[in-house]
VOBA-889819 format. One line per field, with one value per residue: x, y, z of N, C-alpha, C in turn; residue in three letters. Coordinates in steps of 0.05 Angstrom, whole numbers, plus 5000, padded with zeros to 4 digits. Layout:
BEGIN
n_east <- X	...;
n_north <- Y	...;
n_up <- Z	...;
ca_east <- X	...;
ca_north <- Y	...;
ca_up <- Z	...;
c_east <- X	...;
c_north <- Y	...;
c_up <- Z	...;
rest <- ALA	...;
***
This chain:
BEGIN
n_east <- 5017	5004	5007	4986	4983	4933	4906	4899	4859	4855	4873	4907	4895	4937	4930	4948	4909	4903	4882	4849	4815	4821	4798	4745	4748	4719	4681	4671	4688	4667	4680	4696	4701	4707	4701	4729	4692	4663	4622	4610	4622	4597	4624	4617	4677	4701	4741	4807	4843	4848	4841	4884	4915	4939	4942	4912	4878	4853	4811	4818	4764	4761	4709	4690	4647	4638	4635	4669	4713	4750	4785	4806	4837	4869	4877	4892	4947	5012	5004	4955	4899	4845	4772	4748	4687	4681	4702	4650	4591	4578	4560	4567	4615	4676	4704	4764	4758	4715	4689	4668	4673	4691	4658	4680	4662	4666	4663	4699	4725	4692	4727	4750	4731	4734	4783	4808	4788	4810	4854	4862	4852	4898	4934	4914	4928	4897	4863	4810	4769	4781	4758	4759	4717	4735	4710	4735	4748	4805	4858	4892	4865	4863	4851	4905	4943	4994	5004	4954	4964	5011	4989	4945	4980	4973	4953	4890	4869	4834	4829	4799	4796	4757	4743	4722	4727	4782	4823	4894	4950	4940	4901	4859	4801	4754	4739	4689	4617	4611	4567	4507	4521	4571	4578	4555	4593	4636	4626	4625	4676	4705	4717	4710	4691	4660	4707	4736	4770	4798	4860	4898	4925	4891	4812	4770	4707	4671	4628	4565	4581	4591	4580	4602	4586	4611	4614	4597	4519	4480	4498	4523	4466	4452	4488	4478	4422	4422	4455	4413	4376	4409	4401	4423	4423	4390	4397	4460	4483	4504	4520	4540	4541	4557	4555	4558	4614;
n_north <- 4976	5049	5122	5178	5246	5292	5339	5385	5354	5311	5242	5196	5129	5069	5013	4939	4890	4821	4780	4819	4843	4874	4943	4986	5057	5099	5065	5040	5015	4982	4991	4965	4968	4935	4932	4926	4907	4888	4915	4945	4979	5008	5035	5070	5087	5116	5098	5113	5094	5059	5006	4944	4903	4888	4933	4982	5049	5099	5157	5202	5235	5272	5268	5299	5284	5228	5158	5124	5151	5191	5139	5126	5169	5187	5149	5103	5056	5023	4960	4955	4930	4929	4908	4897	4906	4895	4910	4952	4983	4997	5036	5102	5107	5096	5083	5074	5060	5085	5142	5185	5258	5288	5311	5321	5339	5368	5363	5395	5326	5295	5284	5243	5193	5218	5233	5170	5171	5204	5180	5138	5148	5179	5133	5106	5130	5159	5199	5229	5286	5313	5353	5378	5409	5434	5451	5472	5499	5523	5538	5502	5455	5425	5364	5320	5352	5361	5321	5335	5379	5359	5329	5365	5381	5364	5367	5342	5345	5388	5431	5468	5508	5531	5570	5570	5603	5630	5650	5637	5682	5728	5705	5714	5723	5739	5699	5653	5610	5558	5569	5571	5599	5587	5538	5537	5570	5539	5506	5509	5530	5576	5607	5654	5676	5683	5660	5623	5610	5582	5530	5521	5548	5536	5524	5489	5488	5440	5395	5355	5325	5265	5269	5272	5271	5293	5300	5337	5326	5367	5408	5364	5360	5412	5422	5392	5401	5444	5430	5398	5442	5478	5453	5398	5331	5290	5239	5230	5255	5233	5220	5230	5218	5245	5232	5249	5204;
n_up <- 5000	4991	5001	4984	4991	4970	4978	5034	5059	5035	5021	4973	4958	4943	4929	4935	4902	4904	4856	4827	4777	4733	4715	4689	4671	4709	4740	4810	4879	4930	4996	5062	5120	5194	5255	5328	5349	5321	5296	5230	5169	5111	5052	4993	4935	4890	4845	4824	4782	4724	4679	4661	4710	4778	4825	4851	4849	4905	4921	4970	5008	5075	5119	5166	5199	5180	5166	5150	5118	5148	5178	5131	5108	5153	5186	5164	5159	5130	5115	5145	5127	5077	5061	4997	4948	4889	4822	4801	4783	4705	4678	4689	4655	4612	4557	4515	4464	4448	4406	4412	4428	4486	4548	4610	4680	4739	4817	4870	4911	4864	4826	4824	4797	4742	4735	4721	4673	4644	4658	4628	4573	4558	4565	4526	4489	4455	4414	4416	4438	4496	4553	4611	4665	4724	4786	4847	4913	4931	4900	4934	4934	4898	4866	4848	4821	4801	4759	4726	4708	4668	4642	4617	4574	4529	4462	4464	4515	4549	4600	4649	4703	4762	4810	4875	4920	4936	4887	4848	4848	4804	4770	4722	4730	4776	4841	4851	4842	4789	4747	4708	4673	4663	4654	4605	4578	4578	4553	4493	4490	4509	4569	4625	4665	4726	4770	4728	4692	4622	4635	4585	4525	4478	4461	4441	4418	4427	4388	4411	4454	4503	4572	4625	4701	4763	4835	4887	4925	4905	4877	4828	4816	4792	4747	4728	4714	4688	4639	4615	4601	4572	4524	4513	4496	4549	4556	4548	4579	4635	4711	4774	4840	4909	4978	5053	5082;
ca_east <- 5000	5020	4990	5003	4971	4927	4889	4898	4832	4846	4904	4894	4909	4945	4921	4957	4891	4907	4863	4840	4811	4817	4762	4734	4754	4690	4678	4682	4692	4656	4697	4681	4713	4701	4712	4744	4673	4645	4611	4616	4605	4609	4624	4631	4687	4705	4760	4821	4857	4829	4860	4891	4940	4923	4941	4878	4875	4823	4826	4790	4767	4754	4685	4687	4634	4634	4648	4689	4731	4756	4797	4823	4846	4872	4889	4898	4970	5022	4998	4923	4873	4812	4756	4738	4680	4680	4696	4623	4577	4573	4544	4587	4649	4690	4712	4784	4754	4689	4702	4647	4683	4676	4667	4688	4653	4678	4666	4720	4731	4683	4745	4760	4724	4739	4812	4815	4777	4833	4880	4858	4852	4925	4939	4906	4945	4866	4854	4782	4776	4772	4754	4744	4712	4740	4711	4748	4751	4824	4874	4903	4839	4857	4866	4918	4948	5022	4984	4936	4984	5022	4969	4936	4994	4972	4927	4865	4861	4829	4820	4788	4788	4741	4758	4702	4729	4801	4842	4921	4953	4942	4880	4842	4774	4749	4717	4654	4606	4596	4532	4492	4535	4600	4574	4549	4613	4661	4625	4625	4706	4699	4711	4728	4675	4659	4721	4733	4793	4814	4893	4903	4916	4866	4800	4761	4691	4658	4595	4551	4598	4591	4584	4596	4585	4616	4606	4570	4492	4476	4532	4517	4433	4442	4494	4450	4397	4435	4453	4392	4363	4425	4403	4441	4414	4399	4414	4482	4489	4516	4526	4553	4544	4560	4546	4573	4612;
ca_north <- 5000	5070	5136	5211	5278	5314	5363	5390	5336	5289	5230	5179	5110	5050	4995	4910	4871	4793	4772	4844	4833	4902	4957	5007	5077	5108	5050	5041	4991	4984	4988	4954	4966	4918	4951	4904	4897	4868	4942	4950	5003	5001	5058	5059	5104	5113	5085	5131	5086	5045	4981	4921	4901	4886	4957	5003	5073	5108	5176	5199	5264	5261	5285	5296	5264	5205	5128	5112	5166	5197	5130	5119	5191	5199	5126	5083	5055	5006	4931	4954	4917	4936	4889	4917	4889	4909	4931	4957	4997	4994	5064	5124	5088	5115	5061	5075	5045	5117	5165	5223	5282	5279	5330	5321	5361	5362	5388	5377	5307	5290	5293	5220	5183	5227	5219	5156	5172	5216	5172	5110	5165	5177	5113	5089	5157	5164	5234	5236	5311	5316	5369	5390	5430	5419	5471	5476	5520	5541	5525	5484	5436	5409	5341	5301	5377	5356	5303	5348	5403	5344	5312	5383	5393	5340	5375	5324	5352	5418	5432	5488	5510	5539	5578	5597	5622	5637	5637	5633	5702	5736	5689	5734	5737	5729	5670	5652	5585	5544	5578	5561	5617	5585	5511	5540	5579	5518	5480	5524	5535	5600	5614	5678	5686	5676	5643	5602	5610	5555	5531	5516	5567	5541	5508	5499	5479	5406	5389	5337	5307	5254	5285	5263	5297	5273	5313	5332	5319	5390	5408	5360	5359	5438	5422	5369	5418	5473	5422	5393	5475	5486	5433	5367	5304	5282	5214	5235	5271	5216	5230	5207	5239	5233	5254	5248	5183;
ca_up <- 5000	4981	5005	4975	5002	4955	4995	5065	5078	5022	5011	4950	4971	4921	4947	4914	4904	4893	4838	4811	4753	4720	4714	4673	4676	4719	4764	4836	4897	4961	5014	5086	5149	5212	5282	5346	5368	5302	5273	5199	5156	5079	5042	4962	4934	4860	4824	4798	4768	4707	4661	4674	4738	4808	4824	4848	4866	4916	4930	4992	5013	5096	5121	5186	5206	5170	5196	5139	5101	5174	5186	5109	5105	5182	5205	5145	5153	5122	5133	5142	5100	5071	5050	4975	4938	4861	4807	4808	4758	4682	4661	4685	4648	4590	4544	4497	4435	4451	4393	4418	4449	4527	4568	4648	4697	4771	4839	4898	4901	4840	4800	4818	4766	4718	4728	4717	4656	4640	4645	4604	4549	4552	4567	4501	4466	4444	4400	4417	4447	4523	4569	4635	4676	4751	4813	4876	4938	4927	4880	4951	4943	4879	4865	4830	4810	4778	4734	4705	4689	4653	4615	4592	4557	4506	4445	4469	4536	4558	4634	4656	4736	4769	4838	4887	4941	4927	4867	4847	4847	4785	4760	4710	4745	4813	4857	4846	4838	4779	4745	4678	4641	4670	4637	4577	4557	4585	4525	4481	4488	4520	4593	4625	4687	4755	4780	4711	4666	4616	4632	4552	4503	4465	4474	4423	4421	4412	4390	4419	4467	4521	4586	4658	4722	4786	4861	4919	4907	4893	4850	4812	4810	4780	4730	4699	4699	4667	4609	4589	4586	4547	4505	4506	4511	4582	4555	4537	4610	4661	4739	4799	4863	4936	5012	5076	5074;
c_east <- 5017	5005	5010	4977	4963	4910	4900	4880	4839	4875	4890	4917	4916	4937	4932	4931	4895	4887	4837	4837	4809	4795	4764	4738	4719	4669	4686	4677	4673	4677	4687	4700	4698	4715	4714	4716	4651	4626	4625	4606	4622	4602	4632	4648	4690	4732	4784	4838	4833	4851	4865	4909	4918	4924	4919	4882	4853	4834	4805	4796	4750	4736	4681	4676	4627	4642	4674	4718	4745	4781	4800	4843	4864	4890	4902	4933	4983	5018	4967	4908	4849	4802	4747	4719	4673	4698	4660	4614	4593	4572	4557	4613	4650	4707	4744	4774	4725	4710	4688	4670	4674	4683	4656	4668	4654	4670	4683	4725	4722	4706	4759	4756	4741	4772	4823	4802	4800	4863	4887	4864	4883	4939	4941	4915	4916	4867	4825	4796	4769	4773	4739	4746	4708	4730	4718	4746	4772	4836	4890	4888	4838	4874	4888	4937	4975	5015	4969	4953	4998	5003	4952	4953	4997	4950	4902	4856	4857	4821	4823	4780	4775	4736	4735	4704	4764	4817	4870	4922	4959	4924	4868	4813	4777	4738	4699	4648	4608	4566	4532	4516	4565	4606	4567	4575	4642	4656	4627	4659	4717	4703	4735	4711	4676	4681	4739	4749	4810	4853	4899	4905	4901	4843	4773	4735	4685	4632	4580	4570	4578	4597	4579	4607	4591	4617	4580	4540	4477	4483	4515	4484	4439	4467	4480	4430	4399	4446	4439	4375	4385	4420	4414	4424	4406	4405	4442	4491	4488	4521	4524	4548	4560	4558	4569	4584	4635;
c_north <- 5025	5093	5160	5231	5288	5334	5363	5371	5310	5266	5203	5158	5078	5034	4960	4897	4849	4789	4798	4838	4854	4915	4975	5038	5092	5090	5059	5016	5003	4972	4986	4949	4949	4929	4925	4889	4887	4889	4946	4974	5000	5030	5054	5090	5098	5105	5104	5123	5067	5034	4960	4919	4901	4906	4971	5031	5085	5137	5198	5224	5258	5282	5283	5292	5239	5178	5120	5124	5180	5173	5117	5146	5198	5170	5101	5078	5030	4982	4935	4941	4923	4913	4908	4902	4906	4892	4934	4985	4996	5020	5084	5114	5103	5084	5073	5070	5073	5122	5181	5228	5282	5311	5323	5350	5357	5377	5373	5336	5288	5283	5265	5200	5185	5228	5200	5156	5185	5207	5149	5129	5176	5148	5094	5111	5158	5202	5243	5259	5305	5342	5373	5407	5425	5456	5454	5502	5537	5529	5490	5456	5426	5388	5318	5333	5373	5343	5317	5369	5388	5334	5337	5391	5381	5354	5364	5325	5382	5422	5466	5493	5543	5543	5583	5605	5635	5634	5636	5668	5702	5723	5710	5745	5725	5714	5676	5617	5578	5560	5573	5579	5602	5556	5520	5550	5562	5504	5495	5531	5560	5608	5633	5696	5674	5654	5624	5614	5578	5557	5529	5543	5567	5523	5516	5481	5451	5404	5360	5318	5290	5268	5264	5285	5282	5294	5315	5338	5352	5412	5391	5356	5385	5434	5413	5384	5440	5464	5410	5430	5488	5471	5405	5357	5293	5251	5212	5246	5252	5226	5217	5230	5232	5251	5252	5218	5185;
c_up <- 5000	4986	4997	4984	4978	4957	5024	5076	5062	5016	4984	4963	4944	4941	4921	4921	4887	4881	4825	4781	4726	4721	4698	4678	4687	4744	4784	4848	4927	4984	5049	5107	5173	5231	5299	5348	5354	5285	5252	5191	5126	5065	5005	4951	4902	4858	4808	4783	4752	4685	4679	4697	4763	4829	4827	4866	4871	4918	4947	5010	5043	5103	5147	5210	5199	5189	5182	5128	5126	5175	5160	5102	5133	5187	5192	5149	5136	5123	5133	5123	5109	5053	5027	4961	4909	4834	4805	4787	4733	4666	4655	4684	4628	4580	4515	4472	4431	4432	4393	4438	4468	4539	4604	4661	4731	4790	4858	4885	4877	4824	4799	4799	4739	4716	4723	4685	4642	4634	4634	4588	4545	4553	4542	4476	4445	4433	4414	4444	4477	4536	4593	4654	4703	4771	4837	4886	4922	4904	4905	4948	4913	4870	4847	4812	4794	4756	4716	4695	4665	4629	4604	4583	4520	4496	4456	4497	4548	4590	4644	4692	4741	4796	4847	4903	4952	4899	4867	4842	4821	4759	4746	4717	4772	4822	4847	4834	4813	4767	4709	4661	4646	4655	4613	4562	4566	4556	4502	4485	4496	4543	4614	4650	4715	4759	4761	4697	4654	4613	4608	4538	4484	4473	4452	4426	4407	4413	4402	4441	4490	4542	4608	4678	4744	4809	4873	4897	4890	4877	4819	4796	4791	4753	4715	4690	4680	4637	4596	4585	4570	4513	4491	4523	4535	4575	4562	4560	4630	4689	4751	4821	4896	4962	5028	5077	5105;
rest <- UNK	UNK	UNK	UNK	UNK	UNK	UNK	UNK	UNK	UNK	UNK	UNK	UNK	UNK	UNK	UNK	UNK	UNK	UNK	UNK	UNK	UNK	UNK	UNK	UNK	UNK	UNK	UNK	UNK	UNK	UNK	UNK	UNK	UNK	UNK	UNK	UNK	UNK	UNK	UNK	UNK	UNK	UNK	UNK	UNK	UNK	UNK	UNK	UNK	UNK	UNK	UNK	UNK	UNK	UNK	UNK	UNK	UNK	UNK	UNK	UNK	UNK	UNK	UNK	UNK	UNK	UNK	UNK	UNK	UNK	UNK	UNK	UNK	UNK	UNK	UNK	UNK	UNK	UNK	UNK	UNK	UNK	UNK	UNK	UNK	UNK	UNK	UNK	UNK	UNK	UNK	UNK	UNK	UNK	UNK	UNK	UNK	UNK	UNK	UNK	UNK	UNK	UNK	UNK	UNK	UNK	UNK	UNK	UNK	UNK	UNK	UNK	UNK	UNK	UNK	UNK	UNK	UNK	UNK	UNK	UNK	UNK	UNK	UNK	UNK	UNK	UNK	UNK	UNK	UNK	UNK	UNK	UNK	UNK	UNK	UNK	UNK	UNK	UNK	UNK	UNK	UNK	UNK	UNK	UNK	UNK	UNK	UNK	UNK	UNK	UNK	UNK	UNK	UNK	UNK	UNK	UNK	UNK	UNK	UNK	UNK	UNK	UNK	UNK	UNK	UNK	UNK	UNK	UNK	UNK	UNK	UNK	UNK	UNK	UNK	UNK	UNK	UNK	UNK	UNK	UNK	UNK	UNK	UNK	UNK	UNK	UNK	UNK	UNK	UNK	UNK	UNK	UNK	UNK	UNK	UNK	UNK	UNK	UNK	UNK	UNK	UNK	UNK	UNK	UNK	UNK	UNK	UNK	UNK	UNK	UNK	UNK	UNK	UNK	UNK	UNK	UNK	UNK	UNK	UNK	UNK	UNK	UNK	UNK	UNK	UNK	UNK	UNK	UNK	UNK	UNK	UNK	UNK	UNK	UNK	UNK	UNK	UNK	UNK	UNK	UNK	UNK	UNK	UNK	UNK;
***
């Protein structure tokens, strides 16, 4: 096992699973802790790694009230085992062999999925266009941050951040949420508001893409709603959410 820091709250954990049978970029595992005195609690986390190997990465943002994410983020050490039962869901996956343009959409830890989505698609040196659109607090609160600077340097990756309550010194606009004009001109190749500047020099619009949405439940309920009134598909509009875990 292998743990790295990627938030002040959050560490992502490698974890060797004997007889891993690979998974799908967008899956997750249920993960089940057992206390001295025989109390369980099962928590399901997403998946940031994706392909073959017995190799699995979690990456786990601690909620400080929770039963489970508190003592994988805080207490998890060397030797510890976790009971995992998965690979698990079908739907919000991303397949190498997809040729619709995808567009990512993230809040806080949301961004786990979609990184592993991120990095089959390099993995498989795939053209099909990608972009995403990641909100965080600060710039401090964002996850996997050397990786994504690396891989948007590749034409087929656009990543666009989105600050709401601090940004990096010298960010072109100021904090602010996530709002319908901030999704409409992310897709549209455009973004230059509330909090939202794309890192790429360019970013150029895609039509009809595949879209997934991963964060907290109300995050992600008002994106969905802001892109079927933009007009895409709600087929075509995937989501994942999550609470207090």
């Amino acid at each position: 096992m292998a743990t790295q820091t990627q938030t002040p709250s959050a560490r992502s954990i490698q974890l060797d699973v004997p007889g891993w049978p690979g998974n799908l970029a967008g899956q997750h595992v249920d993960v089940k802790l057992t206390a001295p005195d025989g109390y369980t609690a099962v928590r399901s986390y997403s998946l940031a790694s994706a392909g073959d190997g017995t190799r699995v990465e979690l990456a786990v943002d601690n909620f400080p009230n929770g039963e489970v994410s508190p003592y994988l983020v805080e207490e998890l050490r060397d030797g510890d085992e976790l009971e995992l039962r998965g690979p698990l869901g079908g739907w919000f996956v991303w397949h190498p062999t997809d040729t619709t343009p995808v567009q990512l959409v993230g809040g806080g830890s949301g961004i786990v999925p979609l990184m592993a989505m991120i990095r089959a698609h390099a993995a498989a040196e795939s053209t099909v266009p990608f972009r995403l659109l990641y909100s965080v607090r600060t710039p401090a609160d964002i996850f996997f941050r050397d990786e994504l600077v690396a891989l948007a340097a590749s034409p087929y990756l656009d990543v666009t951040y989105v600050y709401t309550r601090q940004t990096p010194p010298g960010w072109p606009v100021k904090a602010g949420r996530v709002s319908r004009d901030v999704v409409d001109a992310a897709l549209a190749g455009s973004v230059s508001v509330a909090g939202a500047s794309t890192a790429s020099t360019s970013s150029p619009s895609i039509s009809s893409p595949s879209i997934f949405v991963c964060g907290p439940t109300g995050f992600v309920e008002a994106v969905a709603t802001w892109l079927v009134e933009l007009g895409h598909d709600p087929d075509v509009v995937k989501t994942e959410r999550f609470g207090g875990k």
